[in-house]
Backbone bond lengths (Angstrom), bond angles and torsions (degrees), N, CA, C in turn:
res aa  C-N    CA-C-N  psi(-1)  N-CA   C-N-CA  omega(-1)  CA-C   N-CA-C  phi
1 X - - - 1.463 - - 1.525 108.56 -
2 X 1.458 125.63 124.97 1.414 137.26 146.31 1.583 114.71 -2.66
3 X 0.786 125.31 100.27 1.809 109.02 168.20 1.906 100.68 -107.95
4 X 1.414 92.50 118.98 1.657 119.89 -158.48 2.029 93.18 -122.21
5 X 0.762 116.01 27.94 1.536 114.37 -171.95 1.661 90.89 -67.09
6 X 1.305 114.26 -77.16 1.900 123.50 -167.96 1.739 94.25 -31.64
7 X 1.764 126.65 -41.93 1.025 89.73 -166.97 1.795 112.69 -100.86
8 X 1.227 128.21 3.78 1.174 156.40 -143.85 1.562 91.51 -96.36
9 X 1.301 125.46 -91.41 1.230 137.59 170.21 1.415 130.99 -3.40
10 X 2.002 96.60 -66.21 1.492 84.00 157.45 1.466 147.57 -66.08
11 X 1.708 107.65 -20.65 1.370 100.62 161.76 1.571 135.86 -73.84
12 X 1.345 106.45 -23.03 1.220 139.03 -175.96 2.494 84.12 -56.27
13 X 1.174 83.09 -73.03 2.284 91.86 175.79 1.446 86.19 -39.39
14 X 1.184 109.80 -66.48 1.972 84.80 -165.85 0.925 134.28 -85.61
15 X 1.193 133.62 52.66 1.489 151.86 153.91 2.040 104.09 82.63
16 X 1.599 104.84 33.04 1.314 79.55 165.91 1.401 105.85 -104.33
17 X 1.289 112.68 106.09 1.419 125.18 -166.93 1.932 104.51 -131.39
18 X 1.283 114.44 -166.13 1.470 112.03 160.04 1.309 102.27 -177.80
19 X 1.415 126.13 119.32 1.577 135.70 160.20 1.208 102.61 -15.35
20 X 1.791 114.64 132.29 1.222 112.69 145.23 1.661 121.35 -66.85
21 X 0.943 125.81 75.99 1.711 133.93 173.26 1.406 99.25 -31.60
22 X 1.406 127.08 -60.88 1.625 125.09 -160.03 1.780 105.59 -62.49
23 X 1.494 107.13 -47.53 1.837 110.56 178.87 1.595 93.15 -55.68
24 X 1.669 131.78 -69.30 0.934 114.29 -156.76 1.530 112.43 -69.42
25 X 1.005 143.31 -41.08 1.831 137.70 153.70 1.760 91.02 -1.88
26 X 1.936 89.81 -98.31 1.637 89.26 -179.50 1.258 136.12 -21.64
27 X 1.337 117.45 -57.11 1.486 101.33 -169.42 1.619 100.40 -89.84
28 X 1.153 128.32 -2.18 1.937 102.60 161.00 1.184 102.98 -110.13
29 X 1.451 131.94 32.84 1.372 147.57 164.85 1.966 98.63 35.33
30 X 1.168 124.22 68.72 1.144 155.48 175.60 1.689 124.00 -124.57
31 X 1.019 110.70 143.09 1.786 109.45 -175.65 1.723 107.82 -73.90
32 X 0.877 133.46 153.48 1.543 159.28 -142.15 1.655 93.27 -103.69
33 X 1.347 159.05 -30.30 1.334 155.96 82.20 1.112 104.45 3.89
34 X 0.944 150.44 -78.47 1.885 141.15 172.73 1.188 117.41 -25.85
35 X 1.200 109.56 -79.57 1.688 120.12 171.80 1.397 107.25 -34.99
36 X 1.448 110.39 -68.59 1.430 113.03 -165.83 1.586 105.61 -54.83
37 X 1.374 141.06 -52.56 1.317 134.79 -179.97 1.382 111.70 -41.26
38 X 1.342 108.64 -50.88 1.625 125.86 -163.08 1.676 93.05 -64.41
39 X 1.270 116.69 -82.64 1.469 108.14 169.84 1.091 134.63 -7.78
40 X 1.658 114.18 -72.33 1.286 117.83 -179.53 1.967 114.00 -58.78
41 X 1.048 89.70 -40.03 1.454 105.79 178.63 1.353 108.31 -54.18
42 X 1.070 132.62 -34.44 1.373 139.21 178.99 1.735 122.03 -91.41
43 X 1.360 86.81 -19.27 1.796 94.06 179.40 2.231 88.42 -81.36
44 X 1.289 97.29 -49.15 1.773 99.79 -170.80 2.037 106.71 -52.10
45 X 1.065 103.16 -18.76 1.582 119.96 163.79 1.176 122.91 -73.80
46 X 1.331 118.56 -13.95 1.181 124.54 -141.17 1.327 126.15 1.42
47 X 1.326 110.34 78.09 1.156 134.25 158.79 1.913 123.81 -75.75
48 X 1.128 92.27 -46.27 1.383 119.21 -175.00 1.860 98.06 -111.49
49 X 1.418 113.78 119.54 0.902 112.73 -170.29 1.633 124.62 -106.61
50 X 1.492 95.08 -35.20 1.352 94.98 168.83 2.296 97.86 -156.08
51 X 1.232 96.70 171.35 1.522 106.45 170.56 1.659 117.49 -98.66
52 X 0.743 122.24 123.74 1.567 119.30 -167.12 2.111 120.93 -131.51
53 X 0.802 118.61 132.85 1.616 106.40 -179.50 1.186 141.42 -94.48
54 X 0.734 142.30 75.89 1.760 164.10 -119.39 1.850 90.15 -73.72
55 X 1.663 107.79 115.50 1.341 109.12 -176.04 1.390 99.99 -116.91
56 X 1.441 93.32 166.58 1.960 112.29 174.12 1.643 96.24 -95.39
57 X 1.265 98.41 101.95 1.604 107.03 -160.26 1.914 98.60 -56.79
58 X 1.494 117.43 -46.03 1.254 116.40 164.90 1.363 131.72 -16.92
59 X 1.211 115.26 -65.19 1.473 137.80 -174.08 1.568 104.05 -71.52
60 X 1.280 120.27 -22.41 1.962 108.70 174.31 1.544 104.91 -124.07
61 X 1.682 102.26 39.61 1.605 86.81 169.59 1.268 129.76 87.14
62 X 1.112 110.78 -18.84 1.660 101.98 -179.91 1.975 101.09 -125.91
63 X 1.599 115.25 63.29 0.700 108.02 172.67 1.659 132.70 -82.79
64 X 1.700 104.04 8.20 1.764 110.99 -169.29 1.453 94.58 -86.39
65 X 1.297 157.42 146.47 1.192 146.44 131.25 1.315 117.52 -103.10
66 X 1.732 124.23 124.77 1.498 108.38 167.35 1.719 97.22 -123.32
67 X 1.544 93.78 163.93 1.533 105.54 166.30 1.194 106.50 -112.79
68 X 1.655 124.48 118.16 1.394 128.00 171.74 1.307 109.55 -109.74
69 X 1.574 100.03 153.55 1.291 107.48 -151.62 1.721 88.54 -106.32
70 X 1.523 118.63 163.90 1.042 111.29 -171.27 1.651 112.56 -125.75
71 X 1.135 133.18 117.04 1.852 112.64 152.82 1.566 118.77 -114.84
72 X 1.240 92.39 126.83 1.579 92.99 170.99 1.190 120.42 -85.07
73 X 1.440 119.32 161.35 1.607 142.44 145.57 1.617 105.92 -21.49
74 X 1.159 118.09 114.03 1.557 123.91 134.52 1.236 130.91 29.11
75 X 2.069 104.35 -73.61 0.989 145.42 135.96 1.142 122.50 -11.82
76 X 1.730 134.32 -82.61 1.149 137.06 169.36 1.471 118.52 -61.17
77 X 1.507 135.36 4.94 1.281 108.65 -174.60 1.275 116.89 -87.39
78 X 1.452 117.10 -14.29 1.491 119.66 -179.91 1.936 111.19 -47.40
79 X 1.605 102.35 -43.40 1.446 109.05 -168.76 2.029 104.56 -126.45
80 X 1.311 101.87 76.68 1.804 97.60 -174.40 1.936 101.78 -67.36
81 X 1.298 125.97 -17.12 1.206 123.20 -170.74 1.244 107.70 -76.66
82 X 1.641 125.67 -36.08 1.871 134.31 -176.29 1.707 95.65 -49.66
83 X 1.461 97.67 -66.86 1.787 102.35 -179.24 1.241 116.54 -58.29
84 X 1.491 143.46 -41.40 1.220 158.56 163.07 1.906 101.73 -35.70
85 X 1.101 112.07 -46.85 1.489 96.98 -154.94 1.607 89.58 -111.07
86 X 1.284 133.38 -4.06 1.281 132.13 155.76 1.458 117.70 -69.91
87 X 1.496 131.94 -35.56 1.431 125.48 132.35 1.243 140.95 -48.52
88 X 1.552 125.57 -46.63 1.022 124.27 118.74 1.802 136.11 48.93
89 X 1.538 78.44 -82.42 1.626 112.65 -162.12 1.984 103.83 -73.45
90 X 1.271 102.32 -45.99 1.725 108.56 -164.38 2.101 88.03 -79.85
91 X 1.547 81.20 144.62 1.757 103.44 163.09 1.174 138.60 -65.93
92 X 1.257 109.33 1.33 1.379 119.40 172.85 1.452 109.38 -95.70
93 X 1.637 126.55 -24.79 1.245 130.70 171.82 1.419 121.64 -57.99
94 X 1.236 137.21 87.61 1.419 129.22 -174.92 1.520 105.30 -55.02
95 X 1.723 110.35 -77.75 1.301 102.04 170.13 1.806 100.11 -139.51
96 X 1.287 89.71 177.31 1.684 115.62 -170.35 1.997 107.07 -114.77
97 X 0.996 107.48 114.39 1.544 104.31 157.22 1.386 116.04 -143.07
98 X 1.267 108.14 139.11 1.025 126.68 157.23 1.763 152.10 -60.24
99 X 1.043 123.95 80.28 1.511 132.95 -107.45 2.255 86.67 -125.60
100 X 1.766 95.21 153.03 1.475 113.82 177.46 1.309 87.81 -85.86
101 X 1.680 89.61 170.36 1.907 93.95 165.74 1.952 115.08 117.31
102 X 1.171 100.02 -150.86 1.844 97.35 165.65 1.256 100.52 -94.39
103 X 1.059 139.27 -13.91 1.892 141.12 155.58 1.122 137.56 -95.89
104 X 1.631 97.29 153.69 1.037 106.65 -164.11 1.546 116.12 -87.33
105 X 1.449 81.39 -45.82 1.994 75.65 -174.42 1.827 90.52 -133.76
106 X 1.003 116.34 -154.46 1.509 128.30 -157.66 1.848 113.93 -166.99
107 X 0.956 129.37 87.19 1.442 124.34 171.12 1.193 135.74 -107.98
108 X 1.443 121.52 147.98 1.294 120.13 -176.61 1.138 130.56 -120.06
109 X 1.208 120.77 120.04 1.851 126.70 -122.28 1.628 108.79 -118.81
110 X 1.243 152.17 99.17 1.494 133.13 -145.58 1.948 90.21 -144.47
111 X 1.353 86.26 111.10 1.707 102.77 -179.94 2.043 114.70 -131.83
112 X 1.118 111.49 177.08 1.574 103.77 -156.41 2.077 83.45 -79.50
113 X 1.058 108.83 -34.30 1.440 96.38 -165.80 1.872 111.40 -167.41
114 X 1.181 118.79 165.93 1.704 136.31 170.91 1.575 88.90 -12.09
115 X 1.416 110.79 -69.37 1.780 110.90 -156.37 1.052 123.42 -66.51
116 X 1.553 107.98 -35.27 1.546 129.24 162.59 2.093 113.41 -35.09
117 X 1.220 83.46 -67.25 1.280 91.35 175.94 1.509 138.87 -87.05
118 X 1.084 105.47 -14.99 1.778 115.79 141.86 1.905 125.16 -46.87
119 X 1.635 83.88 -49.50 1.520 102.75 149.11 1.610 123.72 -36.12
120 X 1.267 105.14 -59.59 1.588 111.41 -149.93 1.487 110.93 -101.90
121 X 1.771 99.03 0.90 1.710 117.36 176.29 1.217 99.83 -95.06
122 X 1.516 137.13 -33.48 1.270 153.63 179.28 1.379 114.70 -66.71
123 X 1.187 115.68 -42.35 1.681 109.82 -169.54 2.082 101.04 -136.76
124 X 1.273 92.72 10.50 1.546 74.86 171.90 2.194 98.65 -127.94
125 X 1.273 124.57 -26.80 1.283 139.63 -129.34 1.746 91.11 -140.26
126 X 1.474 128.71 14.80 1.303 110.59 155.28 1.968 86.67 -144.34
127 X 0.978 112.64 75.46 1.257 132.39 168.71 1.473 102.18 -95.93
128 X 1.488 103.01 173.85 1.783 113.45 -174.50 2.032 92.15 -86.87
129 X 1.231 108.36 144.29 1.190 124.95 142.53 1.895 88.33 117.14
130 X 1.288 129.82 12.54 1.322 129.78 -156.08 1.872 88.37 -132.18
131 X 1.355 104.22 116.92 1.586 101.42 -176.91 1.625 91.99 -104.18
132 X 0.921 146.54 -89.89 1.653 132.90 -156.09 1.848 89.50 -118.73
133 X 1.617 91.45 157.12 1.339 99.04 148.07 1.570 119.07 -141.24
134 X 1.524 121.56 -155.68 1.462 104.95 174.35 1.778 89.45 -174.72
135 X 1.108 109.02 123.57 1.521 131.81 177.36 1.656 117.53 -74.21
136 X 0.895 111.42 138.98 1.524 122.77 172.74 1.385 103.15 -136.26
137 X 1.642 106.55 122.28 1.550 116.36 -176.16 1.291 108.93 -101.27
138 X 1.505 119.62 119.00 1.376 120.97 152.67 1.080 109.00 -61.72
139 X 1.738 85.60 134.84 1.848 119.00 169.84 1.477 109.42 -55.54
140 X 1.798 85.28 -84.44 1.653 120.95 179.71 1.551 107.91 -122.28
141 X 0.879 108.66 162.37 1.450 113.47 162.91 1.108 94.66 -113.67
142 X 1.621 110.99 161.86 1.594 135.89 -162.31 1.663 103.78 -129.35
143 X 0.754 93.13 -32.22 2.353 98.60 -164.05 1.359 77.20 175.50
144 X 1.490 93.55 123.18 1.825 112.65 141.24 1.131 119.22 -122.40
145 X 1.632 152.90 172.31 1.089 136.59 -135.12 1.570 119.97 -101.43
146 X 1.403 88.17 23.85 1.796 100.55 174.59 1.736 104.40 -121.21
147 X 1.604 113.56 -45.56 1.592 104.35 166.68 1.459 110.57 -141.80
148 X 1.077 109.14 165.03 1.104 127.04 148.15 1.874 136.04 -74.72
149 X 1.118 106.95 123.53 1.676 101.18 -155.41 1.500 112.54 -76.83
């Protein structure tokens, strides 16, 4: 058998996924046409935005996670979303928010390891318009918003 994981994975992060319809039928003991209407119906809401697969970040490499905190330049505060979605863009960004406080924004950063992300502070995270930041390293994770571990 093919072992396709390197290219699998990343689509798997971007939501090319699909409800098990038949488990959820079962457990709200509902017909499989039900679900599926309701679903779709809810994605056309966008309610439900995308399908995604909840990994053991360990096992594919990106077991370091930090959240760095962000302040910008002066400069950038007129528009925090331009810089926001220009981070955004790279794969190492889990997600981006935009946050009250002494910060500006907030990211969540998931690389195979220390060097990785020395890496990705170096050539992605001392760009123009970014005045300090400051890292917080996850230990463990406990529950993130798909399971509980």
């Amino acid at each position: 058998m093919k072992h396709i994981d390197q290219k699998l994975i990343p689509l798997l992060k971007n939501g090319y996924c699909a409800p098990k319809i038949a488990s959820i039928a079962q457990k709200l003991k509902e017909p499989s046409t039900t679900i599926h209407f309701n679903l779709k119906k809810l994605e056309k809401e966008g309610k439900i935005k995308a399908y995604k697969a909840v990994f053991d970040y360990r096992k594919i490499d990106e077991g370091f996670c930090a959240f760095v905190l962000l302040k910008l330049l002066p400069s950038e505060y007129k528009d925090p979303e331009k810089i926001s979605m220009q981070l955004a863009k790279y794969d190492e960004v889990e997600s981006v928010d935009i946050i009250t406080g002494d910060w500006e924004l907030i990211l969540k950063v998931r690389v195979k390891d220390q060097d990785a992300y020395y890496h990705f502070i170096k050539n992605v995270l001392s760009r123009e318009g970014i005045g300090k930041t400051t890292t917080l390293t996850s230990l463990k994770q406990i529950k993130s918003e798909f399971v509980a571990y």
